[in-house]
C-alpha positions in Angstrom: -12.2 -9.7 -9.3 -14.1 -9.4 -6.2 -15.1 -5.5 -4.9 -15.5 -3.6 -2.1 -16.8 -0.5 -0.9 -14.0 2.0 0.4 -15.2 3.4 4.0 -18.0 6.3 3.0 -16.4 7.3 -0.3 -18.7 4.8 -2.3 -15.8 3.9 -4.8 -15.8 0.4 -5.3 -12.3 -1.0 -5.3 -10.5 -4.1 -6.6 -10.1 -6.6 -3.7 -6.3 -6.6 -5.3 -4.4 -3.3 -6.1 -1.7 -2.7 -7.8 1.3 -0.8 -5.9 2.6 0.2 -7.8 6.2 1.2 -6.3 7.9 -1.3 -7.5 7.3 0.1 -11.3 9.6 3.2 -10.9 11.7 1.9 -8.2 15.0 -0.1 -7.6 14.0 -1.0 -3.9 13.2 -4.6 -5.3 14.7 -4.9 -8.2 15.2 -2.8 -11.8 11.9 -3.0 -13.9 12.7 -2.2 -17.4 9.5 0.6 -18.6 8.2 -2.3 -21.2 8.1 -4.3 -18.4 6.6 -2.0 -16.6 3.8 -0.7 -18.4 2.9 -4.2 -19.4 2.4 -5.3 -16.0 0.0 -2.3 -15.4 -2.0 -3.0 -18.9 -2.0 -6.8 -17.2 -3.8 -5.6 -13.9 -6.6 -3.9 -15.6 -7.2 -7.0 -17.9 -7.0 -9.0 -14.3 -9.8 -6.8 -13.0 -7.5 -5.0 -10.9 -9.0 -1.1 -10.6 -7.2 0.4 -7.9 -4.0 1.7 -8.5 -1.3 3.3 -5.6 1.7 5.2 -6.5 3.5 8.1 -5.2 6.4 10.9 -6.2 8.6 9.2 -3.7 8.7 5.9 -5.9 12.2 6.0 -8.2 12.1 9.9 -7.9 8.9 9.9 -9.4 10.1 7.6 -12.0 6.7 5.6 -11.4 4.6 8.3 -11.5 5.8 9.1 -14.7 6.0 5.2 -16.2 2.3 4.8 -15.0 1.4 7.9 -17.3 3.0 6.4 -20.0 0.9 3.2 -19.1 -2.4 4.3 -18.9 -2.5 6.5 -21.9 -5.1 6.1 -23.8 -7.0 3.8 -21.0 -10.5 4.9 -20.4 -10.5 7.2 -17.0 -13.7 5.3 -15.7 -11.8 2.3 -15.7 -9.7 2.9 -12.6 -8.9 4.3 -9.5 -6.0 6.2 -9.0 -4.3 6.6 -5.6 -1.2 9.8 -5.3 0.6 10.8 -2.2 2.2 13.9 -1.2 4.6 14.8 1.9 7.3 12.4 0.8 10.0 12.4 -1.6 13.3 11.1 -1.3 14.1 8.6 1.5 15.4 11.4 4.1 13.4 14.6 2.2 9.9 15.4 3.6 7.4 18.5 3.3 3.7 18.3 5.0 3.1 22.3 3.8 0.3 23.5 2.7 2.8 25.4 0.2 4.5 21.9 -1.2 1.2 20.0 -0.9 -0.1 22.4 -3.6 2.8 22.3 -5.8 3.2 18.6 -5.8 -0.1 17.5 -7.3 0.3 19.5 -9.7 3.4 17.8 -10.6 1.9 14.5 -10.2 -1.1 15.3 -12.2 1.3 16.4 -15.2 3.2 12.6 -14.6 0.3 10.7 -14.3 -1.4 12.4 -17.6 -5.0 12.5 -15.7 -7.0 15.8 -14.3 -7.4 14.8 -11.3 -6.7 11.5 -8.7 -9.2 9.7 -6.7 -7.6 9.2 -4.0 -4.7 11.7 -2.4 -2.8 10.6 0.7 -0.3 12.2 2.9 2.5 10.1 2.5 4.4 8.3 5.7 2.9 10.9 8.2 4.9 9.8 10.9 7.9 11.3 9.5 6.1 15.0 10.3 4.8 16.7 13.1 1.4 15.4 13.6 0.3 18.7 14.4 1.2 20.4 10.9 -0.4 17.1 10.0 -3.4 17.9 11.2 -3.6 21.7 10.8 -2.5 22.2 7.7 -1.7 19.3 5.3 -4.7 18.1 5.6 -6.6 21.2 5.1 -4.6 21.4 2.3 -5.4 17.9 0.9 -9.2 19.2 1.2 -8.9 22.6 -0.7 -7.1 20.3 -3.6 -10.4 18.3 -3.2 -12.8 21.4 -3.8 -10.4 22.5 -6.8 -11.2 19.3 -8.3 -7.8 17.8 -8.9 -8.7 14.7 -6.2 -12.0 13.5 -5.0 -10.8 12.3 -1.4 -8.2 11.9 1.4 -6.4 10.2 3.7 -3.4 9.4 5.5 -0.6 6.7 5.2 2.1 5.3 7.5 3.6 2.8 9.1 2.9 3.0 13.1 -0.7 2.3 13.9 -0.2 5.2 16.6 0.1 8.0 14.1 -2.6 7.1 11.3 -4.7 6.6 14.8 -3.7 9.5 16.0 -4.4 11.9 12.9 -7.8 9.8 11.8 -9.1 10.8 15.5 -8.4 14.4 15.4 -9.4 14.6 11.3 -12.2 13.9 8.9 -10.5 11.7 6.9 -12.2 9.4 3.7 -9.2 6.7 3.6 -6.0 5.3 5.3 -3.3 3.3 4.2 -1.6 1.2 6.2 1.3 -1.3 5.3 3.1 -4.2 7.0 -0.1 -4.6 9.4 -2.6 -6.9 8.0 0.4 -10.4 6.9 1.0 -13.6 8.1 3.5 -12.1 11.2 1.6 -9.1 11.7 -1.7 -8.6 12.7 -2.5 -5.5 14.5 -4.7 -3.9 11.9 -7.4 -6.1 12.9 -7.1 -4.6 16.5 -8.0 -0.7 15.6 -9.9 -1.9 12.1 -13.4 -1.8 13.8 -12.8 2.0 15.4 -11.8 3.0 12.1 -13.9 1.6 10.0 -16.8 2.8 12.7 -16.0 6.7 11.5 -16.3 5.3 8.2 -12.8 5.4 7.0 -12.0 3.5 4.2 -9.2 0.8 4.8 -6.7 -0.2 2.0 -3.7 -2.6 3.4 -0.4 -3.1 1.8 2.7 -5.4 2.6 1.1 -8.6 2.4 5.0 -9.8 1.9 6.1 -7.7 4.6 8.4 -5.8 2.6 9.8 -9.3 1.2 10.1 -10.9 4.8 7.4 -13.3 4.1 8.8 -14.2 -0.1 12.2 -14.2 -0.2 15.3 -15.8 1.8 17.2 -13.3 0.8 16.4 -9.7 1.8 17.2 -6.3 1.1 20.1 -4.4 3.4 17.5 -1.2 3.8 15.1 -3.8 5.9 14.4 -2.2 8.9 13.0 -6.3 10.3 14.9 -7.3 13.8 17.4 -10.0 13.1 15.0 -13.0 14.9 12.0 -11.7 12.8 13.9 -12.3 9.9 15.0 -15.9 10.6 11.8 -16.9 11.2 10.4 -15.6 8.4 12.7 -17.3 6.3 12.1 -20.6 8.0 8.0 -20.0 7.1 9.2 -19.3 3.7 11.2 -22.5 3.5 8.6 -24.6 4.4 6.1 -23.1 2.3 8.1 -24.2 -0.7 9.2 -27.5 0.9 5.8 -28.1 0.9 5.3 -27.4 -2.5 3.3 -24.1 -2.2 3.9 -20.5 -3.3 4.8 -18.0 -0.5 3.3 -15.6 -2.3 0.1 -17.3 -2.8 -0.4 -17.6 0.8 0.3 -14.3 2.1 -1.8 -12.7 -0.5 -4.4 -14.9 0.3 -3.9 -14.9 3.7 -3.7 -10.9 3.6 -7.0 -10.3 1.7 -9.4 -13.0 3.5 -9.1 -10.8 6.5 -12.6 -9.0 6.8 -12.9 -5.0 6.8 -10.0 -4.4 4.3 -11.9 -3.2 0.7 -8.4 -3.4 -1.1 -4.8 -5.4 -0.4 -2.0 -3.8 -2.5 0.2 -6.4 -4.5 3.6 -5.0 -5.4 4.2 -6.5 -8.3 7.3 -5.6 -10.7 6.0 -8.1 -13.8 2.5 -9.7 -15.5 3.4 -13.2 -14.1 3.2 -11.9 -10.7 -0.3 -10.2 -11.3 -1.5 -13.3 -12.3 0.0 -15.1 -9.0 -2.4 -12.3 -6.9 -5.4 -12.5 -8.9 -5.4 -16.4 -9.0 -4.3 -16.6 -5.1 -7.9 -14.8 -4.2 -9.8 -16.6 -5.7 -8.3 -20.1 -4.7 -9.1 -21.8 -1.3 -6.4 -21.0 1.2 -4.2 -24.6 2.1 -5.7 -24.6 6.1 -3.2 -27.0 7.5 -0.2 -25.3 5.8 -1.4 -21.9 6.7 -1.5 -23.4 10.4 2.1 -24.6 10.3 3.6 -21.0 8.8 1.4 -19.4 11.7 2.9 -21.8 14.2 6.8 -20.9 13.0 6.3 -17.2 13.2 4.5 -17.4 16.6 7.2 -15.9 19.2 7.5 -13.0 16.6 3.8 -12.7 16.0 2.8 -8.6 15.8 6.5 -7.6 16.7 7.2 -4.6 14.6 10.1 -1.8 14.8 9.9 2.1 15.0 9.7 4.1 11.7 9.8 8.4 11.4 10.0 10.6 14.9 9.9 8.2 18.4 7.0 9.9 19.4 4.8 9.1 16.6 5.2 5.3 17.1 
């Protein structure tokens, strides 16, 4: 598995991760906890290091199946990524206060003394102000206590992480649904970002499913043309004989400046799907036809947390 250096931090991440969301969660699909923790024990075998969860996933379900997973698995051997801010799908608290409290709690699920990696979860759900005055003072003072190592932020608009990385010292950012085969607008503010030498990790190579399945979720927030044409790219892929999945991983990862594309993955066959996809050549003239179907909805997004944080 190829690796990359994370902004400053000098940790050297998988080119894969694992989000691992999908472990504790019902959003796509039940995962029975054998199946769960296999999948996890199948990502380290793969080479996979870095590992993204947060309290919000199942109710902190994940948290507490990816304890169960990695006992007994050597601390040095990966890179663990925690969130706090988030944790139920209306219930949010940036404070200083709950910030405290909640690693704690996530330490106790996870089984580990400390995380590498501790994000404030879907910032633009808060007032960017409290962001930046306090949670992320807070996620620093959790740093010098020694129960993380280094911070960031994570979200969906591009306006908020950019927003809070220009008026923070941040290590890291997450940022999902921005770096796929319909969406490409990471690429735009990766060179600012990665020029204050913040660490960029990507996730949503699927798009939330838009770019896998014909079929999606009723929670989707997509626009009604973005999902048609989505599902005609998808069509093709497999009239073509290819793997959607294949291609949006691979598509997702090739992009230069991102040290680490999160997979969510719910079982060990689908590990090996992302692990194999990098390190295949991508299929140039059927990559050019998906790109060509999802052309008149190429970079449209939709509007996530307060209006004026998008």
């Amino acid at each position: 598995m190829k690796v990359n250096v994370l902004g400053n931090t000098g940790l050297h991440v998988s080119a894969i991760g694992l989000g691992a969301s999908s472990l504790g969660s019902g959003v796509f699909g039940n995962v029975e906890e054998g199946v769960a923790i296999r999948t996890v024990h199948a990502a380290l075998s793969c080479g996979i290091t870095l590992i993204d969860v947060s309290p919000f996933y199942g109710h902190t379900r994940a948290e507490t199946v990816l304890g169960k997973a990695l006992k007994g698995v050597s601390r040095d051997s990966f890179i663990m990524s925690t969130k706090v801010g988030r944790y139920g799908d209306d219930v949010f608290d940036f404070s200083a206060r709950r910030v405290a409290e909640s690693i704690d709690e996530s330490l106790r699920r996870l089984g580990v003394e400390y995380v590498d990696i501790l994000h404030a979860h879907d910032i633009e759900y808060g007032d960017l102000n409290l962001i930046v005055g306090e949670t992320i003072p807070a996620l620093k003072e959790i740093v010098a206590k020694g129960k993380a190592r280094y911070v960031g932020v994570t979200g969906y608009p591009l306006a908020a992480l950019n927003t809070v990385i220009q008026q923070s010292s941040l290590d890291c950012v997450l940022s999902y649904n921005h770096c796929s085969l319909n969406d490409t607008t990471l690429l735009e503010v990766l060179p600012a970002w990665l020029g204050l030498g913040v660490g960029v990790i990507s996730a949503g190579a699927f798009s939330q499913g838009l770019l896998i399945s014909d079929q999606l979720p009723p929670w989707h927030p997509a626009p009604e043309e973005v999902r048609r044409l989505c599902r005609e790219a998808v069509r093709l892929v497999r009239a073509q004989g290819g793997d959607p999945a294949t291609l949006a991983i691979q598509y997702a990862s090739m992009q230069p400046g991102i040290a680490s594309t999160l997979a969510g993955v719910t079982n060990p066959e689908e590990i090996e799907v992302a692990v194999r996809a990098v390190e295949e050549p991508i299929d140039g003239e059927l990559l050019k036809a998906v790109l060509h179907i999802l052309e008149p909805i190429h970079n449209r997004g939709w509007q996530t947390g307060r209006p004026e944080n998008n």
